[in-house]
CHARMM-style PDB file with segment names, atoms N, HN, CA, C and O in Angstrom:
ATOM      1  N   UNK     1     112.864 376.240 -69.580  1.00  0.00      PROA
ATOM      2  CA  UNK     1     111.868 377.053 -68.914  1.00  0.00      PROA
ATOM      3  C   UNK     1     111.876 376.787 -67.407  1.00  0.00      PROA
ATOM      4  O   UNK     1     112.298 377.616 -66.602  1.00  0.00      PROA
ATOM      5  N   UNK     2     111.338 375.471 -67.033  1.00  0.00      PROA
ATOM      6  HN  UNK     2     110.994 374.797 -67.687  1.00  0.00      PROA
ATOM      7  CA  UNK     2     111.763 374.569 -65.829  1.00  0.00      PROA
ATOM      8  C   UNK     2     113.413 375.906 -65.079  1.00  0.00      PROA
ATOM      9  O   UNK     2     113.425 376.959 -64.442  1.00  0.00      PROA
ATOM     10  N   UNK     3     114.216 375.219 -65.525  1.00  0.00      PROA
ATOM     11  HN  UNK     3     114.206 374.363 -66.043  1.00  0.00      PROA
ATOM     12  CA  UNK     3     115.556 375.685 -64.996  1.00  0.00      PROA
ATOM     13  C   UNK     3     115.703 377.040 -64.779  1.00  0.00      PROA
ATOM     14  O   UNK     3     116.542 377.393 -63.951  1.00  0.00      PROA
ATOM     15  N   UNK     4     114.716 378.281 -65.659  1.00  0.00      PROA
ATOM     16  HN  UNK     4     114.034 377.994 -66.332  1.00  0.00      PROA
ATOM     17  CA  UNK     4     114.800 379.728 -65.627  1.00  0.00      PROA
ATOM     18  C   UNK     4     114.026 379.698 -63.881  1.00  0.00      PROA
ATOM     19  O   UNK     4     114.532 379.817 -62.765  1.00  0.00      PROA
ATOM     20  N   UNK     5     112.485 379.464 -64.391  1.00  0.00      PROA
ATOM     21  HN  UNK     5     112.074 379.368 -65.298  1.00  0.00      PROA
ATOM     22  CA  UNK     5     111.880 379.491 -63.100  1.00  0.00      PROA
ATOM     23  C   UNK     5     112.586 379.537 -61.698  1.00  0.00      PROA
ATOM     24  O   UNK     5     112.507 380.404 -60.828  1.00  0.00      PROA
ATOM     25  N   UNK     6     113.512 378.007 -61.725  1.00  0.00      PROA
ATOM     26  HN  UNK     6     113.576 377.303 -62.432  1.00  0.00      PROA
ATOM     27  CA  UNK     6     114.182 377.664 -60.286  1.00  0.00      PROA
ATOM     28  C   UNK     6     115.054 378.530 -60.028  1.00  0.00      PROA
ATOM     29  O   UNK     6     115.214 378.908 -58.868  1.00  0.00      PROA
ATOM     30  N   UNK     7     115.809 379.028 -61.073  1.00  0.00      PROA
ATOM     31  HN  UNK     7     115.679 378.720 -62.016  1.00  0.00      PROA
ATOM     32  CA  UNK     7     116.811 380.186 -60.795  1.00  0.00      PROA
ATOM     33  C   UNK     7     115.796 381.174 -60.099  1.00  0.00      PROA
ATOM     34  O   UNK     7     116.034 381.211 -58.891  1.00  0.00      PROA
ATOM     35  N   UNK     8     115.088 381.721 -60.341  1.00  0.00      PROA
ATOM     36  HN  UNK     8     114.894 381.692 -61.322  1.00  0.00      PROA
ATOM     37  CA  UNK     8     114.634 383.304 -60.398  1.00  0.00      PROA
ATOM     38  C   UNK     8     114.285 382.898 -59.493  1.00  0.00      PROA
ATOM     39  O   UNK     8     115.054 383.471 -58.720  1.00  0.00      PROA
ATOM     40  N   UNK     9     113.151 381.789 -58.371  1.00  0.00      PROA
ATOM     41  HN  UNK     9     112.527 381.323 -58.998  1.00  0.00      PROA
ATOM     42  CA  UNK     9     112.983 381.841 -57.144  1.00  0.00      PROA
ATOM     43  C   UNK     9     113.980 381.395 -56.339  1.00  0.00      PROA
ATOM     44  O   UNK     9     113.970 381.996 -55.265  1.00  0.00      PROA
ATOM     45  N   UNK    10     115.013 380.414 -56.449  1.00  0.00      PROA
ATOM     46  HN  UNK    10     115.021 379.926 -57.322  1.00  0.00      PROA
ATOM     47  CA  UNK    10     116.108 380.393 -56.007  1.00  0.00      PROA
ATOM     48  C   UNK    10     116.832 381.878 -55.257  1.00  0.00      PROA
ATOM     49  O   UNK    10     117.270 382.053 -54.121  1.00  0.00      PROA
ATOM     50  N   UNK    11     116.748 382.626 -56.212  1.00  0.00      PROA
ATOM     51  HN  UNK    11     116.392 382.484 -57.136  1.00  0.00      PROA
ATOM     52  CA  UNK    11     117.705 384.473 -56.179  1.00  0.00      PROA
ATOM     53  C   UNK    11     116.573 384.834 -55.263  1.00  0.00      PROA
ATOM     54  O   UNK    11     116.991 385.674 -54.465  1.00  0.00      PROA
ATOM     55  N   UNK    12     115.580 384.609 -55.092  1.00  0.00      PROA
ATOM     56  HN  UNK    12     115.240 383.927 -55.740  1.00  0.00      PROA
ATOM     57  CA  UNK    12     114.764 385.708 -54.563  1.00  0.00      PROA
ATOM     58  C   UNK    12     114.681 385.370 -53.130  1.00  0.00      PROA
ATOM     59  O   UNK    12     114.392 386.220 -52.287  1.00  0.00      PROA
ATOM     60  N   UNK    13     115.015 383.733 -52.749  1.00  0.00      PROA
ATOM     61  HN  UNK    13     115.250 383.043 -53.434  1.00  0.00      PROA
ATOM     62  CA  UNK    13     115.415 383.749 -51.101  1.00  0.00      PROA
ATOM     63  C   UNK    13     116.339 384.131 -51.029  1.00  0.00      PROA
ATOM     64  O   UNK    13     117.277 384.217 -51.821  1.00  0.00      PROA
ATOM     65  N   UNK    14     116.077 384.636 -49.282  1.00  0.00      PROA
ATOM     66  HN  UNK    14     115.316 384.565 -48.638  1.00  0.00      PROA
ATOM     67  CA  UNK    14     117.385 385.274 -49.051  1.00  0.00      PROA
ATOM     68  C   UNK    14     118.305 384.555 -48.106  1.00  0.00      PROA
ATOM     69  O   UNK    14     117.592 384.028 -47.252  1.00  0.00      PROA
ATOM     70  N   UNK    15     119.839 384.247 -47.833  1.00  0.00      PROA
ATOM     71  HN  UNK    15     120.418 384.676 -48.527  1.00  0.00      PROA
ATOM     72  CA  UNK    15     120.460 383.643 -47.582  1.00  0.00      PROA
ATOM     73  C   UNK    15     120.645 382.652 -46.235  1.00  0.00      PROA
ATOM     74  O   UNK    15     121.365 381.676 -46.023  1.00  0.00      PROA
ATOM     75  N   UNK    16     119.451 383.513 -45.267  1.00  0.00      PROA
ATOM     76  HN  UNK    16     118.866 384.306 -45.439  1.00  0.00      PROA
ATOM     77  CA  UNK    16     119.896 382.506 -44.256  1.00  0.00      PROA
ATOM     78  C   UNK    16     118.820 380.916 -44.701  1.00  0.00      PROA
ATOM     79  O   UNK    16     118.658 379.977 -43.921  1.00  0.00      PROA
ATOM     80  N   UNK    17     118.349 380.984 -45.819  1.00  0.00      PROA
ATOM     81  HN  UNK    17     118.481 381.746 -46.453  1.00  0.00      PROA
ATOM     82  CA  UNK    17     117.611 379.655 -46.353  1.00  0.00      PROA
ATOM     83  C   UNK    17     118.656 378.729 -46.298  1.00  0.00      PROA
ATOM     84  O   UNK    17     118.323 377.775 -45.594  1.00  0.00      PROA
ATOM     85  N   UNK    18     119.853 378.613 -46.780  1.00  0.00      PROA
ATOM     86  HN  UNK    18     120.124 379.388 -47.351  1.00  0.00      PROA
ATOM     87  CA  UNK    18     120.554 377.985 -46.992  1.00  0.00      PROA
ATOM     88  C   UNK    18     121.930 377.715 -45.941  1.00  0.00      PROA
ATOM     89  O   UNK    18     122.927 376.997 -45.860  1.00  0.00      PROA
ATOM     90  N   UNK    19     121.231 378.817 -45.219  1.00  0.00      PROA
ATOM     91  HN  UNK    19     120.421 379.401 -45.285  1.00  0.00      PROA
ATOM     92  CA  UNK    19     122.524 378.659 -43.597  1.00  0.00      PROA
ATOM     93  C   UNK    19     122.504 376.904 -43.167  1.00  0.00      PROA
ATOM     94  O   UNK    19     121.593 376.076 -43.202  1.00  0.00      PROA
ATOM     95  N   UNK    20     123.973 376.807 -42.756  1.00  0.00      PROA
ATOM     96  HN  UNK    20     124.712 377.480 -42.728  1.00  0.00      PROA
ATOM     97  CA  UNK    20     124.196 375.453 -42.407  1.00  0.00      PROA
ATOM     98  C   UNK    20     123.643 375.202 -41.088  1.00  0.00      PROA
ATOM     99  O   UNK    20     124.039 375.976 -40.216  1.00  0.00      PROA
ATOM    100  N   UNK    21     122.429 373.874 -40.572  1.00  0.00      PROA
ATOM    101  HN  UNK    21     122.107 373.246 -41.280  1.00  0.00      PROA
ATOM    102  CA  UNK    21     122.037 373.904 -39.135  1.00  0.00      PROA
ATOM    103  C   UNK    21     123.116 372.985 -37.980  1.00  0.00      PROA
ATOM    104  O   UNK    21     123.124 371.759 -38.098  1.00  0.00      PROA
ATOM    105  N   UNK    22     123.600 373.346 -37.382  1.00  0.00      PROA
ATOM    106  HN  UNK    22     123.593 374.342 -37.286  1.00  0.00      PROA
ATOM    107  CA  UNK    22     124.231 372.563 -36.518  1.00  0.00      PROA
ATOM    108  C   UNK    22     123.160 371.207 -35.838  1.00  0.00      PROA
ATOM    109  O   UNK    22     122.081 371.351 -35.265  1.00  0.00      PROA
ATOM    110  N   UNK    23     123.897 369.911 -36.141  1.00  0.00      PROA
ATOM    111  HN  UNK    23     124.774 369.794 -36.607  1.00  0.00      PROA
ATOM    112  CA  UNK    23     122.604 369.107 -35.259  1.00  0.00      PROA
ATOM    113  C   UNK    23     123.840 367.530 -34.926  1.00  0.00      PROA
ATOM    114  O   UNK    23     123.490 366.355 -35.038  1.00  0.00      PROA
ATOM    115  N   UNK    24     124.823 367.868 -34.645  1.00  0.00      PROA
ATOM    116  HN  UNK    24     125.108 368.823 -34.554  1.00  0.00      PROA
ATOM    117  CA  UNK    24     126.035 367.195 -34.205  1.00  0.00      PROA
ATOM    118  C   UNK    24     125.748 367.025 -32.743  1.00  0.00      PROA
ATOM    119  O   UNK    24     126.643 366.309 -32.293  1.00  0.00      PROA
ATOM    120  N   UNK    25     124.877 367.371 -31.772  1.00  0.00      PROA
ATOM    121  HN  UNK    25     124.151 367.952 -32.138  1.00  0.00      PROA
ATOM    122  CA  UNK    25     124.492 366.792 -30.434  1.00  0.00      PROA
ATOM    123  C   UNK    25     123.666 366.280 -30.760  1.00  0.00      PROA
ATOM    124  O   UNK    25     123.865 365.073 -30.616  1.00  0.00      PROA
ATOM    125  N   UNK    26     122.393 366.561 -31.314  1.00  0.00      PROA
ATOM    126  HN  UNK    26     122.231 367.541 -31.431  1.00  0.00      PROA
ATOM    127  CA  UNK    26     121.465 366.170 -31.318  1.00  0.00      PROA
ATOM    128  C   UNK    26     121.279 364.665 -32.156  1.00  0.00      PROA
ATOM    129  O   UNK    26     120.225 364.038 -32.264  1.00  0.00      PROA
ATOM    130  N   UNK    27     122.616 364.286 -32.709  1.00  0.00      PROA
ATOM    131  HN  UNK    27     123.472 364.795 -32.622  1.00  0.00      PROA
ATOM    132  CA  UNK    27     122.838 363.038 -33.330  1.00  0.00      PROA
ATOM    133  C   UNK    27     123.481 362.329 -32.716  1.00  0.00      PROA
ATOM    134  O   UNK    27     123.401 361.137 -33.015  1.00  0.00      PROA
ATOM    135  N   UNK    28     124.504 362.777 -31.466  1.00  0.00      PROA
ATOM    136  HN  UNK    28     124.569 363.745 -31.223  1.00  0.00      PROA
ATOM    137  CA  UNK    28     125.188 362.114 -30.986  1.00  0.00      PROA
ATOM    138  C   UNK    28     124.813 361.460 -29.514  1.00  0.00      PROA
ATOM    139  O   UNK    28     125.456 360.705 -28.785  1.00  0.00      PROA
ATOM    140  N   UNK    29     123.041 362.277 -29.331  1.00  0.00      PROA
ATOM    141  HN  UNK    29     122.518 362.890 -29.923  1.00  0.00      PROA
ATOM    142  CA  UNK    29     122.044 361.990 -27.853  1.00  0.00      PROA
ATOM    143  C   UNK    29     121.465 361.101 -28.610  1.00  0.00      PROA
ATOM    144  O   UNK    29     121.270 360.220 -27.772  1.00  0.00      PROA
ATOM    145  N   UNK    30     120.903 360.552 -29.936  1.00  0.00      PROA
ATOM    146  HN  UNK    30     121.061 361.267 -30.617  1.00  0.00      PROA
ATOM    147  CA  UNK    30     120.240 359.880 -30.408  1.00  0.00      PROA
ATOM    148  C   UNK    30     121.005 358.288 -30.288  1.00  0.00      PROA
ATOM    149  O   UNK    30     120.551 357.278 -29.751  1.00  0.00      PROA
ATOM    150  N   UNK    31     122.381 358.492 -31.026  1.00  0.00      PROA
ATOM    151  HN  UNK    31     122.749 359.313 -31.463  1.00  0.00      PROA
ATOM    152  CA  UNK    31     123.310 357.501 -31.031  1.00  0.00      PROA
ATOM    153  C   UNK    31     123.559 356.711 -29.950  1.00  0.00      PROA
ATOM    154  O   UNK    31     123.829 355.514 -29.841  1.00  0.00      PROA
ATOM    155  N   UNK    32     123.353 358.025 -28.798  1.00  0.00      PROA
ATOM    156  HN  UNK    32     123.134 358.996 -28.886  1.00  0.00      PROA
ATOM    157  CA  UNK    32     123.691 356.909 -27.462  1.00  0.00      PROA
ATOM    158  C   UNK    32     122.732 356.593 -26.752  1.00  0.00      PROA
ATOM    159  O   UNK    32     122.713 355.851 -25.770  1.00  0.00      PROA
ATOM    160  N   UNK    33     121.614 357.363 -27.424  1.00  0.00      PROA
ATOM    161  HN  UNK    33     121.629 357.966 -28.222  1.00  0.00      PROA
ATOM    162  CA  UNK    33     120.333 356.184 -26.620  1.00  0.00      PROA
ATOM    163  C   UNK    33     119.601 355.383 -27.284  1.00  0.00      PROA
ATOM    164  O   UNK    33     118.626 354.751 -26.875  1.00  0.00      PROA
ATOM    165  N   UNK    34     120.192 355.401 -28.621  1.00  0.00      PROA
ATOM    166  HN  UNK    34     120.984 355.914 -28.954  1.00  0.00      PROA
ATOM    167  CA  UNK    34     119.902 354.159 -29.679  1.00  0.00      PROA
ATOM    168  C   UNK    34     120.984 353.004 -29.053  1.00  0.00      PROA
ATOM    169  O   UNK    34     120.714 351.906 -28.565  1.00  0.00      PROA
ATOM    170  N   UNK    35     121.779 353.395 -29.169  1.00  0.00      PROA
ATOM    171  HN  UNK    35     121.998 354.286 -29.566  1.00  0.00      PROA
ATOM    172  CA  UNK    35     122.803 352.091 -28.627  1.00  0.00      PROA
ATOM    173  C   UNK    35     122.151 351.431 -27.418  1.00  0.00      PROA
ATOM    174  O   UNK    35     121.748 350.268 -27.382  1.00  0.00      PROA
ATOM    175  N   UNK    36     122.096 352.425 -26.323  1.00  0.00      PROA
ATOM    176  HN  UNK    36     122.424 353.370 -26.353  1.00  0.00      PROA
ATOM    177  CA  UNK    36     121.670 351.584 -25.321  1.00  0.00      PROA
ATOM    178  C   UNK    36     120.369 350.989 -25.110  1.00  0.00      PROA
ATOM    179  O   UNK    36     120.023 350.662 -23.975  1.00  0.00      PROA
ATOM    180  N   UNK    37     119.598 350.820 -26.148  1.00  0.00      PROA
ATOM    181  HN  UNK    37     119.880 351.085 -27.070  1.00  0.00      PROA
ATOM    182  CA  UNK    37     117.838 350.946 -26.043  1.00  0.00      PROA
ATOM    183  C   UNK    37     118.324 349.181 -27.125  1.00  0.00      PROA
ATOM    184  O   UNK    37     117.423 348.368 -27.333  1.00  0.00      PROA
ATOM    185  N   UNK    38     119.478 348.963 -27.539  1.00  0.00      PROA
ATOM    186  HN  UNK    38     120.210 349.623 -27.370  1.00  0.00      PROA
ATOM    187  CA  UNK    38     119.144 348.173 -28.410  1.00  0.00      PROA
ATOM    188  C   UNK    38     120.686 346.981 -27.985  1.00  0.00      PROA
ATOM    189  O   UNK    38     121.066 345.895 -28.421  1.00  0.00      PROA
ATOM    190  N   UNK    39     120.960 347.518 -27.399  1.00  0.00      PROA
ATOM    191  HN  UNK    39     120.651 348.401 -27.045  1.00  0.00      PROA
ATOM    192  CA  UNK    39     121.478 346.631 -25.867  1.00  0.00      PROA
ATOM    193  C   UNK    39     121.015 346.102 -25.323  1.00  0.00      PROA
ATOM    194  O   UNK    39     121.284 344.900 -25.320  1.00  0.00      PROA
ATOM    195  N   UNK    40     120.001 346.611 -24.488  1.00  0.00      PROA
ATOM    196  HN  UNK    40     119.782 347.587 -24.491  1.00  0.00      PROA
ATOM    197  CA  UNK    40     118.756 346.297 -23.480  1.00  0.00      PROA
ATOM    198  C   UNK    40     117.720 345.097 -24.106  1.00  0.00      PROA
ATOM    199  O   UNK    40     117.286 344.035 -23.660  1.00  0.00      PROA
ATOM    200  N   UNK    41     117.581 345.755 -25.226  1.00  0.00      PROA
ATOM    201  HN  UNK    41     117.934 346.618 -25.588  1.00  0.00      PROA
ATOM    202  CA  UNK    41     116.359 344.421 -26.068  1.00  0.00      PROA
ATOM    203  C   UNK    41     117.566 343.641 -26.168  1.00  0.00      PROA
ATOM    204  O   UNK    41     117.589 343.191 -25.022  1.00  0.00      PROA
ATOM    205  N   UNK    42     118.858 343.038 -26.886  1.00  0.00      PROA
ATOM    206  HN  UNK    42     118.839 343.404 -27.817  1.00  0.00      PROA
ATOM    207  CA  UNK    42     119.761 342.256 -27.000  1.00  0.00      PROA
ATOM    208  C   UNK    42     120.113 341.476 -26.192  1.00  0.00      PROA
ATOM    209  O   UNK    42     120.225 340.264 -26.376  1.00  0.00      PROA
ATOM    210  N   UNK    43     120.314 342.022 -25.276  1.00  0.00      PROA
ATOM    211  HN  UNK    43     120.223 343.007 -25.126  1.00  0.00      PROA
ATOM    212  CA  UNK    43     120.468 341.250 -23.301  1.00  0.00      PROA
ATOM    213  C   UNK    43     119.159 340.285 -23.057  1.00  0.00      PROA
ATOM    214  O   UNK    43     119.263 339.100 -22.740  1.00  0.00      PROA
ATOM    215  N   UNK    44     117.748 341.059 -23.279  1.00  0.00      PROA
ATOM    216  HN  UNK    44     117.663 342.022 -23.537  1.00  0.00      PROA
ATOM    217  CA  UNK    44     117.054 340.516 -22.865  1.00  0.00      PROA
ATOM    218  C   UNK    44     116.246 339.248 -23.810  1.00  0.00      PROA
ATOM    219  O   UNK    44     115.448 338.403 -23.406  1.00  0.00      PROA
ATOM    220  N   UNK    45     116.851 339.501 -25.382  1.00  0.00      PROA
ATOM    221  HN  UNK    45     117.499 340.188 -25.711  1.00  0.00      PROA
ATOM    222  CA  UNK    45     116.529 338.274 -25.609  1.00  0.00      PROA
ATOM    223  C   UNK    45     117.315 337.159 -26.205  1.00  0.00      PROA
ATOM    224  O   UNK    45     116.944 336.241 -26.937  1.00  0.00      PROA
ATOM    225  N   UNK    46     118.664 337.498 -25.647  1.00  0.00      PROA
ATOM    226  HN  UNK    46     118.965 338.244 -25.053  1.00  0.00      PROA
ATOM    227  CA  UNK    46     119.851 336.367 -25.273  1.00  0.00      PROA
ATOM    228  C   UNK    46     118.933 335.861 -23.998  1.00  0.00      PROA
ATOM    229  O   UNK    46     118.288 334.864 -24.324  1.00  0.00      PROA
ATOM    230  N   UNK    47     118.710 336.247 -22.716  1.00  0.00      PROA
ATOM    231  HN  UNK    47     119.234 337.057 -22.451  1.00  0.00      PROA
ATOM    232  CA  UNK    47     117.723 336.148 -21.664  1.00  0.00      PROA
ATOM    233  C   UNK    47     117.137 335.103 -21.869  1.00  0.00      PROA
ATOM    234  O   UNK    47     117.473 333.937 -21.665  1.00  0.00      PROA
ATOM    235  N   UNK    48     115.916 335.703 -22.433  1.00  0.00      PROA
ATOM    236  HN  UNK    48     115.642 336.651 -22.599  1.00  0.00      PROA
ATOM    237  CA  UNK    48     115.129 334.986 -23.024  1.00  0.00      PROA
ATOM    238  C   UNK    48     114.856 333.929 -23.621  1.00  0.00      PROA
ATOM    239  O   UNK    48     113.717 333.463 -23.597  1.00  0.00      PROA
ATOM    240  N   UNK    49     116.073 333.240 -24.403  1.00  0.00      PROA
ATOM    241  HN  UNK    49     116.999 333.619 -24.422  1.00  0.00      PROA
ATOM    242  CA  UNK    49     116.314 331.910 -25.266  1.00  0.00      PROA
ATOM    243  C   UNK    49     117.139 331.483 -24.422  1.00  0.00      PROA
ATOM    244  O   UNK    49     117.364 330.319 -24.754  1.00  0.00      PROA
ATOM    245  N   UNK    50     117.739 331.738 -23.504  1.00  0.00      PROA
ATOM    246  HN  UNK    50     117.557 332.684 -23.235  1.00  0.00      PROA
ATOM    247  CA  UNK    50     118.489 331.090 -22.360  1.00  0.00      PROA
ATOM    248  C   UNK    50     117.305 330.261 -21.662  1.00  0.00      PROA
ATOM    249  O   UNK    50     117.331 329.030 -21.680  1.00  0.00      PROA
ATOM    250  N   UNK    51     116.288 330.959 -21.060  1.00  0.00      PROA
ATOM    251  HN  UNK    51     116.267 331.959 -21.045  1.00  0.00      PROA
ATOM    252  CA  UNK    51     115.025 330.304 -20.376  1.00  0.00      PROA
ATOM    253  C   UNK    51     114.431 329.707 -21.139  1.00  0.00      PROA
ATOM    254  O   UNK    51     113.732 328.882 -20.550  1.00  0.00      PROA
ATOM    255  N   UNK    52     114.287 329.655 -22.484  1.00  0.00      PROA
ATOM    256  HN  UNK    52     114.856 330.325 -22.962  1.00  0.00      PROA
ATOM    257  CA  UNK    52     113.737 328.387 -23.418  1.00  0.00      PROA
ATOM    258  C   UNK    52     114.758 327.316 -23.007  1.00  0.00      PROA
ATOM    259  O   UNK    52     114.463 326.287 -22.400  1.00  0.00      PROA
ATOM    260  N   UNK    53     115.992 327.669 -23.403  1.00  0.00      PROA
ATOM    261  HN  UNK    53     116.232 328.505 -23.896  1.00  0.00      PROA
ATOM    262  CA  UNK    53     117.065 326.352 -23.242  1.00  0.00      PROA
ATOM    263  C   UNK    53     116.802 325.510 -22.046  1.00  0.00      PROA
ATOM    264  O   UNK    53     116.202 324.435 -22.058  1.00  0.00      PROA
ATOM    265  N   UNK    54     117.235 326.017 -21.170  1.00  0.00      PROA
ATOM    266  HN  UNK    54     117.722 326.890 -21.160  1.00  0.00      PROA
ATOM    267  CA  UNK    54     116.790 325.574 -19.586  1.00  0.00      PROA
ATOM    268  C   UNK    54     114.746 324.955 -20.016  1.00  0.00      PROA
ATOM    269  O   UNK    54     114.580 323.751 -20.217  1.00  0.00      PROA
ATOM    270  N   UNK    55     114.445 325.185 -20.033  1.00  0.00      PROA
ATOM    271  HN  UNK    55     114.579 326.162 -19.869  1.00  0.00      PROA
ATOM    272  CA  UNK    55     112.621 324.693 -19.831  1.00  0.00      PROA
ATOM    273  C   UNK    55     113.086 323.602 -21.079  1.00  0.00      PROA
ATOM    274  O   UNK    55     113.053 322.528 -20.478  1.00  0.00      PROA
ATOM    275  N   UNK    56     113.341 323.417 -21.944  1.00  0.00      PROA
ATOM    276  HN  UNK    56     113.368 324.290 -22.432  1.00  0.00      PROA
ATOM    277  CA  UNK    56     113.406 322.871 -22.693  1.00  0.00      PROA
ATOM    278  C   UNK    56     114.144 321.094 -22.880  1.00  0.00      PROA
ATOM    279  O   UNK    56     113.907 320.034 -23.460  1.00  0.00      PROA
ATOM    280  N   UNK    57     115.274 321.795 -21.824  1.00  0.00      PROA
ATOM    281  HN  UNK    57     115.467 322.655 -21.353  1.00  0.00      PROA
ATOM    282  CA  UNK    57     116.097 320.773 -21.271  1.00  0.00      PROA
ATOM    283  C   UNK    57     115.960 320.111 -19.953  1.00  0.00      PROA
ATOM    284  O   UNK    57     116.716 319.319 -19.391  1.00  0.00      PROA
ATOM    285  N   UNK    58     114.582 320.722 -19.510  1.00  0.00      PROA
ATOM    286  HN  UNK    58     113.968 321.366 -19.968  1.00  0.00      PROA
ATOM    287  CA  UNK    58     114.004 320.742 -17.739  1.00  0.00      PROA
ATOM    288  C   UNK    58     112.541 319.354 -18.306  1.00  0.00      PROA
ATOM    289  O   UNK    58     112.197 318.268 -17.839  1.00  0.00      PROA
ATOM    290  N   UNK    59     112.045 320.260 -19.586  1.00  0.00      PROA
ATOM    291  HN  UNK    59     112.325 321.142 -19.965  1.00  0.00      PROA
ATOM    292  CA  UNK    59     110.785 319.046 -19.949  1.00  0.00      PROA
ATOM    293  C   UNK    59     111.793 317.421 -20.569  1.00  0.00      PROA
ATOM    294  O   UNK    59     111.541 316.249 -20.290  1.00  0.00      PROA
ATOM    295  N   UNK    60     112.598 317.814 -21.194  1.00  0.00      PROA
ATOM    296  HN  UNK    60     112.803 318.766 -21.420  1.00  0.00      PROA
ATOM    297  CA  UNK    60     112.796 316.577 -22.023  1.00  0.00      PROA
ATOM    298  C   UNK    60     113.713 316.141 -20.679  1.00  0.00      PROA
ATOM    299  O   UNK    60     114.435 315.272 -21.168  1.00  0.00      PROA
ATOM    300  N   UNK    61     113.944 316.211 -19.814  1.00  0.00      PROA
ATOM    301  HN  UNK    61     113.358 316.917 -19.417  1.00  0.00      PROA
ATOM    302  CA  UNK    61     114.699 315.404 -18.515  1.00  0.00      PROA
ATOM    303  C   UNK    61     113.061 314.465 -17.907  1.00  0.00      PROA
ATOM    304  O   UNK    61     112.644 313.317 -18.060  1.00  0.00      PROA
ATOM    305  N   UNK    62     112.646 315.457 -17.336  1.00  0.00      PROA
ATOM    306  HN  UNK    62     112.985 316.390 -17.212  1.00  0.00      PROA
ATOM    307  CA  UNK    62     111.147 314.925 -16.780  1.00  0.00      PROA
ATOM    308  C   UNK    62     110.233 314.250 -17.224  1.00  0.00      PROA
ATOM    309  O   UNK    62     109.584 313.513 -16.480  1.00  0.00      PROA
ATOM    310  N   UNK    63     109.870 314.403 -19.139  1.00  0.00      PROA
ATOM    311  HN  UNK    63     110.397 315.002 -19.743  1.00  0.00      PROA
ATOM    312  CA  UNK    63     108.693 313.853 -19.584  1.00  0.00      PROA
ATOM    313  C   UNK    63     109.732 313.091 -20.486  1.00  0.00      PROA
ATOM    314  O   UNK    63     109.670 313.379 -21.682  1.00  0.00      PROA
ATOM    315  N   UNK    64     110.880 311.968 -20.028  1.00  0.00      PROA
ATOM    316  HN  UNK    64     110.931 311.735 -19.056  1.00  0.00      PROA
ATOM    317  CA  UNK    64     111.806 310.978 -21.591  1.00  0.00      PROA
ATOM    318  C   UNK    64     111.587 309.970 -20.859  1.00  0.00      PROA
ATOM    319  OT1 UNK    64     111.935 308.849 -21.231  1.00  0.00      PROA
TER     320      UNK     64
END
């Protein structure tokens, strides 16, 4: 019954429902400002644990 139904509204759209959407830029502007957005955080918290290292190695010089 199920399967009759889907057919019969299936037939009754009409074809550009199923037209293919082009979105091959619009994945490939995402890609490259995903990449670089997750670069940026990467850099900065290599950065970041660099300046722990240093403070870290700055207290245990000063307070041993």
């Amino acid at each position: 019954m199920f399967k009759k139904i889907t057919l019969v509204v299936l037939g009754l759209m009409p074809v550009s429902v199923f037209a293919a959407v082009d979105v091959s830029t619009e994945v490939a502007s995402l890609t490259a400002d995903g990449t670089a957005a997750i670069t940026a955080i990467g850099g900065a918290l290599i950065g970041l644990a660099g300046i722990a290292v240093v403070y870290k190695w700055a207290k245990g010089m000063l307070f041993s």
